[in-house]
PDB file of N, CA, C, O and CB in Angstrom:
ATOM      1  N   UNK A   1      -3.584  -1.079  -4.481  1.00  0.00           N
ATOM      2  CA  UNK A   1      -2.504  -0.420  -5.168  1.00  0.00           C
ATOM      3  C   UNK A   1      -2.964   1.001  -5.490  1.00  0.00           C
ATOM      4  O   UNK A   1      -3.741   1.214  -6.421  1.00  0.00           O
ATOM      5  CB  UNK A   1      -2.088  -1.201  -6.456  1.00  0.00           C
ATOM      6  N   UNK A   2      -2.512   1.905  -4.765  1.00  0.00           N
ATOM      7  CA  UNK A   2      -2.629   3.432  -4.963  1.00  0.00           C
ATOM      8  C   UNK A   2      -1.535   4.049  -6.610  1.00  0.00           C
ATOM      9  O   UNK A   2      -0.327   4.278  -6.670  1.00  0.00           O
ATOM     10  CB  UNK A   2      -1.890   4.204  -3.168  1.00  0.00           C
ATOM     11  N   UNK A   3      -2.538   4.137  -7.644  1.00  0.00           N
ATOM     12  CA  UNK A   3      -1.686   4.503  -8.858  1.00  0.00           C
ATOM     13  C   UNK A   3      -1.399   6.040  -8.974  1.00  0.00           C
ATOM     14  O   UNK A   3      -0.496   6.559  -9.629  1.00  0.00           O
ATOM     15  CB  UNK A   3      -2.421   4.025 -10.188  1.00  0.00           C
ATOM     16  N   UNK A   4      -2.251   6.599  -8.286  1.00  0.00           N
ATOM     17  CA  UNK A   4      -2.278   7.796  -8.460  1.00  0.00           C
ATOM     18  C   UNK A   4      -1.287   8.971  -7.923  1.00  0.00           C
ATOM     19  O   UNK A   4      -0.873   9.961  -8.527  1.00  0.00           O
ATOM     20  CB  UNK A   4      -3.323   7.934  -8.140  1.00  0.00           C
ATOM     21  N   UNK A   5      -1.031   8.512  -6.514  1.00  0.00           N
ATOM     22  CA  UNK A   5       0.033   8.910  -5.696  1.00  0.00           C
ATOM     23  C   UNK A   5       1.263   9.253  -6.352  1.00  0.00           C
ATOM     24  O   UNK A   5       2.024   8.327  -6.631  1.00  0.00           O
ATOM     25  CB  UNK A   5       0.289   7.958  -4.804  1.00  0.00           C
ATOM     26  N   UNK A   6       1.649  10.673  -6.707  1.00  0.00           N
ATOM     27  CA  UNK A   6       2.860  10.501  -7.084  1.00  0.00           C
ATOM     28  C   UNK A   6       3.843   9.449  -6.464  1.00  0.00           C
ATOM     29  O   UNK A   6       3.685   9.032  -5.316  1.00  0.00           O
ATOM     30  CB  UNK A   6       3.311  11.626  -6.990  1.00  0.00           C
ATOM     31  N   UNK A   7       4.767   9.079  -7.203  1.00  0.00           N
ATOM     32  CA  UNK A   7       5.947   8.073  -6.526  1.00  0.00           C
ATOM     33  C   UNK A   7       7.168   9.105  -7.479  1.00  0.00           C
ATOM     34  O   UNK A   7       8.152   9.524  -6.869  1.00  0.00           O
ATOM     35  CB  UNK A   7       5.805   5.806  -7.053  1.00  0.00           C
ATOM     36  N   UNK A   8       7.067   9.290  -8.302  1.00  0.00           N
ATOM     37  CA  UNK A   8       7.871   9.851  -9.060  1.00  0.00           C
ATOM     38  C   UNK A   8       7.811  10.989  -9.519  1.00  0.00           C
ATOM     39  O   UNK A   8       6.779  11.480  -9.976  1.00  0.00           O
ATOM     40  CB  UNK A   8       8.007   9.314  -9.796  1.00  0.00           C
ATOM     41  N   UNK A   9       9.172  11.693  -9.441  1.00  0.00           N
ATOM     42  CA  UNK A   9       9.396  13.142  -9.664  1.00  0.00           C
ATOM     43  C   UNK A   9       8.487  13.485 -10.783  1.00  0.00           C
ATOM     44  O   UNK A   9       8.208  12.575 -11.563  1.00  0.00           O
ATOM     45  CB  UNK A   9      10.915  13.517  -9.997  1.00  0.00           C
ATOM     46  N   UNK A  10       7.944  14.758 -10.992  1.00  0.00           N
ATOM     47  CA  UNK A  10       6.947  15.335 -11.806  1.00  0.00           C
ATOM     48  C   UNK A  10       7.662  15.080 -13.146  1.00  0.00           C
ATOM     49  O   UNK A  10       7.048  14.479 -14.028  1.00  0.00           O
ATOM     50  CB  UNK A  10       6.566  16.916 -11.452  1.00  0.00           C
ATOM     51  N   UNK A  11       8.921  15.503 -13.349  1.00  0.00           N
ATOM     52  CA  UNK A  11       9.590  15.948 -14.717  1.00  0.00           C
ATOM     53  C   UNK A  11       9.832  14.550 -15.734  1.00  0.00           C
ATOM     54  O   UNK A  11      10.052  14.400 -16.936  1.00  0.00           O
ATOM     55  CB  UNK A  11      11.216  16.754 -14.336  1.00  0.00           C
ATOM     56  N   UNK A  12       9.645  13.512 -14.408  1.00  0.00           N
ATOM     57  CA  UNK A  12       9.876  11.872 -15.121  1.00  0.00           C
ATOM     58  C   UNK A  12       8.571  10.560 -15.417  1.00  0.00           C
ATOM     59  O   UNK A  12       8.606   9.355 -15.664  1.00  0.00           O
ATOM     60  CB  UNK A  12      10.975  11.068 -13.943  1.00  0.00           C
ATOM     61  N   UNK A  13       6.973  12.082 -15.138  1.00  0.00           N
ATOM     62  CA  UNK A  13       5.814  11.592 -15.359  1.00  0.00           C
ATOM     63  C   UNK A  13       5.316  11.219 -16.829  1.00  0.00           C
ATOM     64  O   UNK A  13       5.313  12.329 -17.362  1.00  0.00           O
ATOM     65  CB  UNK A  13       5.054  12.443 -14.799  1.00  0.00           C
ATOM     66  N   UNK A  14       5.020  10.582 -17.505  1.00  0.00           N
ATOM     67  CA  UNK A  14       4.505  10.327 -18.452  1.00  0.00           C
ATOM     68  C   UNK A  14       3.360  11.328 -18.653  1.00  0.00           C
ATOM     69  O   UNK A  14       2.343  11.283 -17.959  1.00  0.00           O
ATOM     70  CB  UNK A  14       4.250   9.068 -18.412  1.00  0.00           C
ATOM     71  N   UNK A  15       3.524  12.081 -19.462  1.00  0.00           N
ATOM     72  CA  UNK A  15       2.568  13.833 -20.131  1.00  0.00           C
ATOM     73  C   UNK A  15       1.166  12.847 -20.033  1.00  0.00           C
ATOM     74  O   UNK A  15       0.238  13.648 -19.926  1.00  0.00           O
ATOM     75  CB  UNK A  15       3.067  14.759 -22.546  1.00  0.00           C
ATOM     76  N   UNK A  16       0.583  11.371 -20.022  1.00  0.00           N
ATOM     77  CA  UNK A  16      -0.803  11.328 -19.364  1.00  0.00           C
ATOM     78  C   UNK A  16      -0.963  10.822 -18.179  1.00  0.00           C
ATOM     79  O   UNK A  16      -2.079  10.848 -17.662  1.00  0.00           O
ATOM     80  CB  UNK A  16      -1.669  10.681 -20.036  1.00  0.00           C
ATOM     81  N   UNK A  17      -0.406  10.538 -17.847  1.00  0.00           N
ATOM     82  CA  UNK A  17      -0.357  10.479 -16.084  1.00  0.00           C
ATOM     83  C   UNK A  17      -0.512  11.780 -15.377  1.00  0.00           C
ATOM     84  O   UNK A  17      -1.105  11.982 -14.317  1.00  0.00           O
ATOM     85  CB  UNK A  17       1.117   9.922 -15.497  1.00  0.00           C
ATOM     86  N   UNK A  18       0.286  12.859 -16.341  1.00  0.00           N
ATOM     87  CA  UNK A  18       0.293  14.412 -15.886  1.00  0.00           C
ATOM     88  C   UNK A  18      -1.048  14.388 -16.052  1.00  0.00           C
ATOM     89  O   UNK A  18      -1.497  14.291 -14.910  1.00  0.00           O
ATOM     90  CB  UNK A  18       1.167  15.662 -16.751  1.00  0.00           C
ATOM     91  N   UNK A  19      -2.194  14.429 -17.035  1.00  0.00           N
ATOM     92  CA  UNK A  19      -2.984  14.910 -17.297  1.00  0.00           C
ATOM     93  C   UNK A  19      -3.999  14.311 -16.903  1.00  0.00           C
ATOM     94  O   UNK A  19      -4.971  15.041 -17.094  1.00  0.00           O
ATOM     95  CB  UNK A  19      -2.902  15.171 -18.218  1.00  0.00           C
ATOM     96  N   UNK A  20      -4.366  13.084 -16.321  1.00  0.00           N
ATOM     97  CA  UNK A  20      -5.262  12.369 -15.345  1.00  0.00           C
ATOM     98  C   UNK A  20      -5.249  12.960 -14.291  1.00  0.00           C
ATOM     99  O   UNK A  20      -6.376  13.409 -14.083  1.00  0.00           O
ATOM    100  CB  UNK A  20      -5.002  11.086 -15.058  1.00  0.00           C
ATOM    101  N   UNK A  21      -3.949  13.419 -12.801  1.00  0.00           N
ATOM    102  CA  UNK A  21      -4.001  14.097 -12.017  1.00  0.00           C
ATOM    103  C   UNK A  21      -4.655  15.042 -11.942  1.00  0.00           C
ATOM    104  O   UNK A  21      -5.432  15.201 -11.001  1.00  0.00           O
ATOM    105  CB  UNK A  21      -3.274  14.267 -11.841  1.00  0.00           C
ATOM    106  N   UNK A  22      -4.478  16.122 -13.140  1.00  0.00           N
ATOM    107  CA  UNK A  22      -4.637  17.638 -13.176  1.00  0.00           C
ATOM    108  C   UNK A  22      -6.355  17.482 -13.648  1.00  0.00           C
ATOM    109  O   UNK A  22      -7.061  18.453 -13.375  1.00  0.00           O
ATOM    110  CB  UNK A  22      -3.377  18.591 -14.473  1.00  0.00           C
ATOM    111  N   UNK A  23      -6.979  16.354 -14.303  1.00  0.00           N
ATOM    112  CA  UNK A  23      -8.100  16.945 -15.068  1.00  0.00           C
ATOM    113  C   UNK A  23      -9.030  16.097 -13.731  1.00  0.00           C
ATOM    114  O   UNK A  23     -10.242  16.310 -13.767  1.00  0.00           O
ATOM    115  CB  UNK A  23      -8.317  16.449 -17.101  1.00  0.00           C
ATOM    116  N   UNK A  24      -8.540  15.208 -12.630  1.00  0.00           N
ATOM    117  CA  UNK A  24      -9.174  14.489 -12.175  1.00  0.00           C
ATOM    118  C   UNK A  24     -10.694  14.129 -12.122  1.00  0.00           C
ATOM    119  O   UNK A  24     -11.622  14.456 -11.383  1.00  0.00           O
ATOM    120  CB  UNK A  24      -8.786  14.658 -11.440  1.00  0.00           C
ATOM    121  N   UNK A  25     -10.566  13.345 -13.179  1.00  0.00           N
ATOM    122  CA  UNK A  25     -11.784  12.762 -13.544  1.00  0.00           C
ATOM    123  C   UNK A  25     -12.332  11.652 -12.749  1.00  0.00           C
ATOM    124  O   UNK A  25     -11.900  10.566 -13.135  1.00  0.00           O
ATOM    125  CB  UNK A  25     -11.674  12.350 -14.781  1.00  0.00           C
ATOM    126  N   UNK A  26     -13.200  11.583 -11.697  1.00  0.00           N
ATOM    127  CA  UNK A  26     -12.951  10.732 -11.186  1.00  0.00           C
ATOM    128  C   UNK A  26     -13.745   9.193 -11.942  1.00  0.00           C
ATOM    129  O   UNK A  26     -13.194   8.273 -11.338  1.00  0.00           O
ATOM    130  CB  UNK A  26     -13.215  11.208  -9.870  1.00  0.00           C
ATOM    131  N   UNK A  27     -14.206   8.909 -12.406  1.00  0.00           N
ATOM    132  CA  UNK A  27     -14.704   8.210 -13.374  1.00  0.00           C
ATOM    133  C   UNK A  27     -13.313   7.492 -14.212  1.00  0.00           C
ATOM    134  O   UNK A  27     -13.264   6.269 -14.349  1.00  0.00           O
ATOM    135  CB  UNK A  27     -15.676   9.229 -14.246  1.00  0.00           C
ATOM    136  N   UNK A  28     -12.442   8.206 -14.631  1.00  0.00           N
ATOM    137  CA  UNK A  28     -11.393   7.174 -15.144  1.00  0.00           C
ATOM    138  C   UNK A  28     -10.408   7.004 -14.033  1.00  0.00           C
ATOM    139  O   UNK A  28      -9.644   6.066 -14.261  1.00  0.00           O
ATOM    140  CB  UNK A  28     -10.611   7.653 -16.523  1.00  0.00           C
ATOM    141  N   UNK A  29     -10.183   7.634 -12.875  1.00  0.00           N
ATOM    142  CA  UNK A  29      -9.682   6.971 -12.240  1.00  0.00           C
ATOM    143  C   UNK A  29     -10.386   5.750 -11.466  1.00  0.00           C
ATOM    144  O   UNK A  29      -9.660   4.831 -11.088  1.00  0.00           O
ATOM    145  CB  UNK A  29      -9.169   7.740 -11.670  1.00  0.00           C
ATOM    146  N   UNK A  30     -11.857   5.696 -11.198  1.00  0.00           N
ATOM    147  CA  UNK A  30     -12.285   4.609 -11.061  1.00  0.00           C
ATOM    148  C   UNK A  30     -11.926   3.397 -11.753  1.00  0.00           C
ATOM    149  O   UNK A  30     -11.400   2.429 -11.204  1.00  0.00           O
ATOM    150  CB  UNK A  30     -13.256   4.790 -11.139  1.00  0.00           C
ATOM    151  N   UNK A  31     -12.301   3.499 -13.283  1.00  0.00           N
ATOM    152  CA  UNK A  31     -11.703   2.607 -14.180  1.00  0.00           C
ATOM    153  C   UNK A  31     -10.720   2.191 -13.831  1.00  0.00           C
ATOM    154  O   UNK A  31     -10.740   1.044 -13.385  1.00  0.00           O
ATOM    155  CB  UNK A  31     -11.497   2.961 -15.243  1.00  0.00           C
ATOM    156  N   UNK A  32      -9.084   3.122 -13.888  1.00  0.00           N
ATOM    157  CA  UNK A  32      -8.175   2.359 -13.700  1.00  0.00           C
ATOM    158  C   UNK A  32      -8.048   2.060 -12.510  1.00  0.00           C
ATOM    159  O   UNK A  32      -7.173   1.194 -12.532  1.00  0.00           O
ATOM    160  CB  UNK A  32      -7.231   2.704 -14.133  1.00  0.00           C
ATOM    161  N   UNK A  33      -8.554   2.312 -10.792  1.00  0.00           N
ATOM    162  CA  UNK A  33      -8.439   1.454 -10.050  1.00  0.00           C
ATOM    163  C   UNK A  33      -9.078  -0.018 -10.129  1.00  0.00           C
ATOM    164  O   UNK A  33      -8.613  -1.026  -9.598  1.00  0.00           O
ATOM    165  CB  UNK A  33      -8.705   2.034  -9.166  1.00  0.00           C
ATOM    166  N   UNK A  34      -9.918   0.048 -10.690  1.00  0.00           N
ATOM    167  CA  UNK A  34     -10.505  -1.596 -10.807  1.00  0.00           C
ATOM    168  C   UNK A  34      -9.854  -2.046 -11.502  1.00  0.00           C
ATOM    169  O   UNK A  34      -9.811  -3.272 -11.391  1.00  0.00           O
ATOM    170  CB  UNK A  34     -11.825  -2.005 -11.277  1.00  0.00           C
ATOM    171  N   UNK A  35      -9.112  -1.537 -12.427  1.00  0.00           N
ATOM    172  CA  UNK A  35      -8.409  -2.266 -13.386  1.00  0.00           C
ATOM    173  C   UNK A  35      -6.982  -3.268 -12.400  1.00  0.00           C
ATOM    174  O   UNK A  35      -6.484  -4.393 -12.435  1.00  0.00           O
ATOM    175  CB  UNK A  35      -7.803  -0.937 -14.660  1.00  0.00           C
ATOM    176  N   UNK A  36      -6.858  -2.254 -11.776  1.00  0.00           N
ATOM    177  CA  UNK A  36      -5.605  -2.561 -11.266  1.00  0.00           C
ATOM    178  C   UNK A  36      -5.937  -3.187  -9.297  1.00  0.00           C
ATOM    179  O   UNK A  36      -4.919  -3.181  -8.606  1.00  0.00           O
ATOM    180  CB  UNK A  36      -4.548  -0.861 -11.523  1.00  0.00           C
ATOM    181  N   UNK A  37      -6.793  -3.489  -8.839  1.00  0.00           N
ATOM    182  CA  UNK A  37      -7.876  -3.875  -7.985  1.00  0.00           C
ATOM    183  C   UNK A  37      -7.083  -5.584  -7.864  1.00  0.00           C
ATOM    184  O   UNK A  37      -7.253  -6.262  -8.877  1.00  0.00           O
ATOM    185  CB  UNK A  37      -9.743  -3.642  -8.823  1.00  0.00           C
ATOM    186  N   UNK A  38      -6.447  -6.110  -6.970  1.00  0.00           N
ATOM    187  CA  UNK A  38      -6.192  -7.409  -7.393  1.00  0.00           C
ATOM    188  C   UNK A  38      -5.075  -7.598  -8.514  1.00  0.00           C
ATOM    189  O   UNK A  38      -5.019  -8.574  -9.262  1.00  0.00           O
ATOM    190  CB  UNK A  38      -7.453  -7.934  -7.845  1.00  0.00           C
ATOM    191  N   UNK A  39      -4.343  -6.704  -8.517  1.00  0.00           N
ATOM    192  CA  UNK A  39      -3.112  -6.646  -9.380  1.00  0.00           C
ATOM    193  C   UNK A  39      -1.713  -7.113  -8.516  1.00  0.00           C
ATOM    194  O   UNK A  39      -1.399  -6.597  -7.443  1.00  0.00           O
ATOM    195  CB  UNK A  39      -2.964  -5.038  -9.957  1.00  0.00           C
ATOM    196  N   UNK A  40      -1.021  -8.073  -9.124  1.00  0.00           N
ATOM    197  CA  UNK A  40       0.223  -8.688  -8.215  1.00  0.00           C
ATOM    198  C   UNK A  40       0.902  -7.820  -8.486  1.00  0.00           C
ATOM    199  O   UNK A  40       1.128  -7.854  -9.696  1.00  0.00           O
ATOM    200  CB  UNK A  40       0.924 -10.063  -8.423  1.00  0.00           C
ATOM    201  N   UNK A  41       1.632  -6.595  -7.754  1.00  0.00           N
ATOM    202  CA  UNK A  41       2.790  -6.327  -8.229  1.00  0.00           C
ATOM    203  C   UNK A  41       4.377  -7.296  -7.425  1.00  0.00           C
ATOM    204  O   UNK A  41       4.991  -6.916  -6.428  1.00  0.00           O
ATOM    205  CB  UNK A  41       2.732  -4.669  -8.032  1.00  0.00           C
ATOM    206  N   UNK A  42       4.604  -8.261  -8.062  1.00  0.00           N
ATOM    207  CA  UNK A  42       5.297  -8.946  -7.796  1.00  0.00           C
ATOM    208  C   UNK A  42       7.044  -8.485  -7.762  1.00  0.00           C
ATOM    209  O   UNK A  42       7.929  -9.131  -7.200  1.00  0.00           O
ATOM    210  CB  UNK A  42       4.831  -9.842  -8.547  1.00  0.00           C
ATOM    211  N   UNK A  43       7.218  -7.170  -8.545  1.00  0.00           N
ATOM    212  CA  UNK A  43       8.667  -6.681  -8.270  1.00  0.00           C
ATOM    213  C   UNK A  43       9.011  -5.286  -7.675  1.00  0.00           C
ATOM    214  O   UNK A  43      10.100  -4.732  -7.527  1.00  0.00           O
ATOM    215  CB  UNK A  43       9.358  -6.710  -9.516  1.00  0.00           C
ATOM    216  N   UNK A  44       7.177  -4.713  -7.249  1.00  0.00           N
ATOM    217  CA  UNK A  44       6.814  -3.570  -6.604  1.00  0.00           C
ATOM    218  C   UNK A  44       7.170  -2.409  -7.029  1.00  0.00           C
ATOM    219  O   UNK A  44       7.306  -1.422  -6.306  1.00  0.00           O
ATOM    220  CB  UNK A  44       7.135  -3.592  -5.525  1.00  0.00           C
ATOM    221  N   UNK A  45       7.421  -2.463  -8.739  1.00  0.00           N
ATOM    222  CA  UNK A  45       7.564  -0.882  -9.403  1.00  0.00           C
ATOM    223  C   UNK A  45       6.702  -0.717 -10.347  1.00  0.00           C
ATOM    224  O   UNK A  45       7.097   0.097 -11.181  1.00  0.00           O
ATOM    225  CB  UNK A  45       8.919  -0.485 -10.077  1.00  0.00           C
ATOM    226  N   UNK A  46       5.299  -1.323 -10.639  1.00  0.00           N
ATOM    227  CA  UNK A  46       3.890  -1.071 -10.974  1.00  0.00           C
ATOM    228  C   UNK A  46       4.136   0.077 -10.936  1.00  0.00           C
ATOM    229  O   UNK A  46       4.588   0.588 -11.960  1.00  0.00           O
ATOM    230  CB  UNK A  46       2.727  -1.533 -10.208  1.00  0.00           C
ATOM    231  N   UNK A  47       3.885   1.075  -9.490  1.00  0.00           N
ATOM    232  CA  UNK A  47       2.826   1.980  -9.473  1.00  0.00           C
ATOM    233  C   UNK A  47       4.149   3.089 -10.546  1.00  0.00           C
ATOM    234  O   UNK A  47       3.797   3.851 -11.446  1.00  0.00           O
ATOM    235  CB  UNK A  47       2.086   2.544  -7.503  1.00  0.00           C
ATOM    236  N   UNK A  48       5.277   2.917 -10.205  1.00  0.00           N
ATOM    237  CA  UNK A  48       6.570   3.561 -10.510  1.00  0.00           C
ATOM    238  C   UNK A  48       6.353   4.014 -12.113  1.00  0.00           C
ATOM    239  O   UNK A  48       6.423   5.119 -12.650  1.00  0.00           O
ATOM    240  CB  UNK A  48       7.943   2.436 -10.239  1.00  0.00           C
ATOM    241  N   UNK A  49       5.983   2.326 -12.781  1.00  0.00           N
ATOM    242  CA  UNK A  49       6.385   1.950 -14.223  1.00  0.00           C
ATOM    243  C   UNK A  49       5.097   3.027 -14.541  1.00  0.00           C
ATOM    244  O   UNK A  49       5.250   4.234 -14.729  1.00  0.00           O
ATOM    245  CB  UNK A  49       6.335  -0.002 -14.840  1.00  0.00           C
ATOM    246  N   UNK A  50       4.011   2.421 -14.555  1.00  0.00           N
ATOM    247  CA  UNK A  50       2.820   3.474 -14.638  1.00  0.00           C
ATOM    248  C   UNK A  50       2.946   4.854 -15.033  1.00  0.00           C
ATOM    249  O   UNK A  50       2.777   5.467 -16.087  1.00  0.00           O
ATOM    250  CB  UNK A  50       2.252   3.606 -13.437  1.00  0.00           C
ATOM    251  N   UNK A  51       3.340   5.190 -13.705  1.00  0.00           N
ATOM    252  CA  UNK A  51       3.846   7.132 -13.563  1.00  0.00           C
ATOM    253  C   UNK A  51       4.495   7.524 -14.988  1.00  0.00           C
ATOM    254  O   UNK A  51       4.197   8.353 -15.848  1.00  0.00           O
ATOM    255  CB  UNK A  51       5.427   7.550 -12.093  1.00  0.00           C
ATOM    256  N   UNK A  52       5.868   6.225 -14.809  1.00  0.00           N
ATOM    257  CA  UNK A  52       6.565   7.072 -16.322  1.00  0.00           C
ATOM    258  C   UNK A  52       6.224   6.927 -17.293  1.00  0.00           C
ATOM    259  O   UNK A  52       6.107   7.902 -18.035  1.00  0.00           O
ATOM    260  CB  UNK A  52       7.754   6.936 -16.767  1.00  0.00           C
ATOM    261  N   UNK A  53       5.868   5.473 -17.785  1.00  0.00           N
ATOM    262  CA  UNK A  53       5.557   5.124 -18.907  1.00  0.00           C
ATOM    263  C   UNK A  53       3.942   4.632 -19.495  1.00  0.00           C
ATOM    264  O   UNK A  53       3.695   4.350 -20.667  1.00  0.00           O
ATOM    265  CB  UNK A  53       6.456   4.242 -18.987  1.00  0.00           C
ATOM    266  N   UNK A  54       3.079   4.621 -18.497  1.00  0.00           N
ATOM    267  CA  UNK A  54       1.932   4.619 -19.174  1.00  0.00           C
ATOM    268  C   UNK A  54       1.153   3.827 -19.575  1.00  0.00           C
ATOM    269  O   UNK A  54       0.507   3.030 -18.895  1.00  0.00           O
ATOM    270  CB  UNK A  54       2.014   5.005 -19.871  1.00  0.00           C
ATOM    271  N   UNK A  55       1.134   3.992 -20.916  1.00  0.00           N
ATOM    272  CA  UNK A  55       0.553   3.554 -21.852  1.00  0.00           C
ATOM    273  C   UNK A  55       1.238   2.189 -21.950  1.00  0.00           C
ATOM    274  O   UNK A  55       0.367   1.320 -21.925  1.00  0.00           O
ATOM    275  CB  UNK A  55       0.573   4.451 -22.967  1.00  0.00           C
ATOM    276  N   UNK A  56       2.612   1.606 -22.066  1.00  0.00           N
ATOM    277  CA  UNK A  56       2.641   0.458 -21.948  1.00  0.00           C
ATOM    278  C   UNK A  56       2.663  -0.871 -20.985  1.00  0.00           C
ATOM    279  O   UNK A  56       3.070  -2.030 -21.075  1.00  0.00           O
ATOM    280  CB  UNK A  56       3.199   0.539 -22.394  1.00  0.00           C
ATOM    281  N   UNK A  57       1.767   0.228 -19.682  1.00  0.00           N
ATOM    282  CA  UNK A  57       1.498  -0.624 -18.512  1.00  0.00           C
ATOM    283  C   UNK A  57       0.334  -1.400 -18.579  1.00  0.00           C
ATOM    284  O   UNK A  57       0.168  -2.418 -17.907  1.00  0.00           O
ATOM    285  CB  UNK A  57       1.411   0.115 -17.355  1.00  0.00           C
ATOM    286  N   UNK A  58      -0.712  -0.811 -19.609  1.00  0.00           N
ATOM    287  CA  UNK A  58      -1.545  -1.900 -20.208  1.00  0.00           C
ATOM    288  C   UNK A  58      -1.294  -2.902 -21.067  1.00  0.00           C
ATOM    289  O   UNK A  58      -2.195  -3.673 -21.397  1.00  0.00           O
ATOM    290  CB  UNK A  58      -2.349  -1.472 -20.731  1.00  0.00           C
TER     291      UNK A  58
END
C-alpha cells in the first residue's frame, strides 16, 4: 500500500499529510509504511482516507 502517493487533490490533504511529503523524513515514512505493511484495505479508500483525514486513520 503506497500512502504517500498523492491520490488526492492538494487543497483536500490533511495540513499533516502536507507536511510529511514536504519535510520527507524518511524515517517516519518508514514507520508508517510498516505500519501499514499487511494492511487489508478491504473498501480500497485507505490510502484516500489517510490523505484527508489523518490522524483518525490510526
Amino acid at each position: 500500500m503506497d500512502l504517500f502517493t498523492p491520490v488526492v487533490n492538494e487543497a483536500l490533504q490533511h495540513p499533516n499529510f502536507r507536511r510529511l511529503r514536504a519535510n520527507r523524513n524518511g524515517y517516519d515514512w518508514d514507520v508508517l509504511n510498516d505500519w501499514a505493511r499487511g494492511f487489508v484495505d478491504r473498501d480500497g479508500k485507505f490510502v484516500a482516507e489517510f490523505q484527508r483525514t489523518f490522524d483518525t486513520c490510526f
